[in-house]
Backbone bond lengths (Angstrom), bond angles and torsions (degrees), N, CA, C in turn:
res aa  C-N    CA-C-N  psi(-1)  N-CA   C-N-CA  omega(-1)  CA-C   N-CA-C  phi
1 X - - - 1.444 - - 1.517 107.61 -
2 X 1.586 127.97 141.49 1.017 136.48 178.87 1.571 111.07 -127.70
3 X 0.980 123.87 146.05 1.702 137.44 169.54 1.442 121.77 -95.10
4 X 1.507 103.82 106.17 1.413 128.45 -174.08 1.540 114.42 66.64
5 X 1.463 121.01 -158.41 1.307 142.32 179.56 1.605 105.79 -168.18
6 X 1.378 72.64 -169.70 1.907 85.73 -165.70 1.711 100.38 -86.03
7 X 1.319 110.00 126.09 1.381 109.29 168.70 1.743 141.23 -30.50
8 X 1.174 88.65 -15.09 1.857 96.62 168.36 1.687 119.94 -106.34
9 X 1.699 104.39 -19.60 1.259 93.44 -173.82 1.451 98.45 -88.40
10 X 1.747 123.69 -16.52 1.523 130.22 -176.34 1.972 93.37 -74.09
11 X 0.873 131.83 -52.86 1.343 131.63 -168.28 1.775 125.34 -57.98
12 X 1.601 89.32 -23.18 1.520 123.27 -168.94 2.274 93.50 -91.55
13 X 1.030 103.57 -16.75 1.756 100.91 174.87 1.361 115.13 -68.95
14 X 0.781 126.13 158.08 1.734 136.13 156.56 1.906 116.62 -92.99
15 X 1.051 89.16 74.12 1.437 92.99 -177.79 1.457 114.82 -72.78
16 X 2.210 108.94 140.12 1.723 87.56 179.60 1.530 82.00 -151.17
17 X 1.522 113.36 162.09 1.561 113.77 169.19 1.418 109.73 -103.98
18 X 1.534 107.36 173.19 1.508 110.05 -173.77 1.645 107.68 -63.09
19 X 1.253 88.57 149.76 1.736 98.54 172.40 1.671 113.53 -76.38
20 X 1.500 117.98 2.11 1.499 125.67 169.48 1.563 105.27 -83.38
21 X 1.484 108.47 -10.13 1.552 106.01 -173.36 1.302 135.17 -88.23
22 X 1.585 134.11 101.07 1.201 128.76 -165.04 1.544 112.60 -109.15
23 X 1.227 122.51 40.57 1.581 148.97 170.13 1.350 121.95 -141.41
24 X 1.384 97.33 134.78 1.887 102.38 178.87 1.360 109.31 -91.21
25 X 1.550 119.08 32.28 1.754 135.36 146.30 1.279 99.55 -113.63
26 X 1.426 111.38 113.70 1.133 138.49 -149.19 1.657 129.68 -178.89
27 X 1.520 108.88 106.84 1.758 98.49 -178.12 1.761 114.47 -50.32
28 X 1.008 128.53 158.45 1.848 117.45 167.73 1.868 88.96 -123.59
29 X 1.216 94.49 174.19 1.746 102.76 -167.39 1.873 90.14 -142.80
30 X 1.013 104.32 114.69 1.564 102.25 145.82 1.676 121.88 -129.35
31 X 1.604 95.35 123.55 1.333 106.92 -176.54 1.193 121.25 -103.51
32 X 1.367 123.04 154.71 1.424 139.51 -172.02 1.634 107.46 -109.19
33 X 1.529 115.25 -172.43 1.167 101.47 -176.08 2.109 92.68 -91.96
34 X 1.002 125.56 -9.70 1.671 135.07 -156.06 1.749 100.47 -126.31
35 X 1.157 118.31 -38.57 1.019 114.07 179.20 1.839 124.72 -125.95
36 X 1.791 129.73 150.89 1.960 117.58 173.03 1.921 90.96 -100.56
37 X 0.896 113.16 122.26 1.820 111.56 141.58 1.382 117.12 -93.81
38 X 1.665 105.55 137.50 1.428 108.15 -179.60 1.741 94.31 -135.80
39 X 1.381 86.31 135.49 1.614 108.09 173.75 1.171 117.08 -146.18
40 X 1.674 98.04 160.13 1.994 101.39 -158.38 1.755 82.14 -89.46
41 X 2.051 108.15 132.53 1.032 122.45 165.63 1.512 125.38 -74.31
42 X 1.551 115.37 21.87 1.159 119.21 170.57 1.466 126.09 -94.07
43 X 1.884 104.56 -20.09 1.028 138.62 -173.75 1.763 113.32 -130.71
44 X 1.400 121.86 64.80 1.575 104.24 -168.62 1.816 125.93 -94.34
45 X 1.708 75.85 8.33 1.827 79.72 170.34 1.701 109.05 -100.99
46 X 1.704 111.13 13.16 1.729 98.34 -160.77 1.496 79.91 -95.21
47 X 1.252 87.83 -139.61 2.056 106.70 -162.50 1.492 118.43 -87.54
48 X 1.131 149.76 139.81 1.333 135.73 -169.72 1.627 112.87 -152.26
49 X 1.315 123.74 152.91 1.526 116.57 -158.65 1.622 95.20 -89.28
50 X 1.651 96.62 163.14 1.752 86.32 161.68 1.858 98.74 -143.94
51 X 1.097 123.19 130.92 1.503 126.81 -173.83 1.866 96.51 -108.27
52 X 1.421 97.88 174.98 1.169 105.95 -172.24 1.795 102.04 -94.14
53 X 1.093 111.43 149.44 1.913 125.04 -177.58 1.763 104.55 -41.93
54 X 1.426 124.08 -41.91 1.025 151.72 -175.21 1.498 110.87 -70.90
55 X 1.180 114.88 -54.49 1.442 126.80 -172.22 1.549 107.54 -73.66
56 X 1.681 105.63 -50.18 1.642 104.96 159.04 1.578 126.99 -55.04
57 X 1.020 102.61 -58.38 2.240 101.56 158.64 1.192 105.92 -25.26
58 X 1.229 132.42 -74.88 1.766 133.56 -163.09 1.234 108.38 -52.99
59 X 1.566 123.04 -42.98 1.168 153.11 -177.80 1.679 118.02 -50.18
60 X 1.649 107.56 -50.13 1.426 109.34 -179.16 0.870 108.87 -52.35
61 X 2.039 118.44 -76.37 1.498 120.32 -145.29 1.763 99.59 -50.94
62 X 0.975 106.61 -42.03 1.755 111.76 176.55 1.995 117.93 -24.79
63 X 1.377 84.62 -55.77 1.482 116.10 -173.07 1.445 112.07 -70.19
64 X 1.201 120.61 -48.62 1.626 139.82 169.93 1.162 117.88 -43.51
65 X 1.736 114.24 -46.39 1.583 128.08 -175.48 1.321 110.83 -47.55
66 X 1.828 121.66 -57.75 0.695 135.79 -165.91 1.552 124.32 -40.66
């Protein structure tokens, strides 16, 4: 996991939130084909993580259980 990017390659994403989401507090996800960034859509110019495509895979079923 890494913290943020460079302001043009973050601006250059297609960021979107889940379609379960009926609040504008809300993670947004923009994914690459190699890398997910997730940032709080309350704030989309602050700082936001980015993990590897791989690392998020392991990550779902985890997330799903819940």
């Amino acid at each position: 996991m890494t913290h943020g990017t460079s302001v043009g390659e973050a601006s250059e994403l297609k960021w979107f939130k889940s379609s379960y989401s009926n609040s504008s507090e809300c993670v947004e996800m923009g994914p690459t084909p190699t890398k997910i960034h997730l940032r709080d859509s309350k704030n989309p110019q602050g700082p936001h993580l980015t993990f590897a495509s791989t690392a998020w895979a392991a990550f779902l079923p985890c997330a799903t259980q819940a």
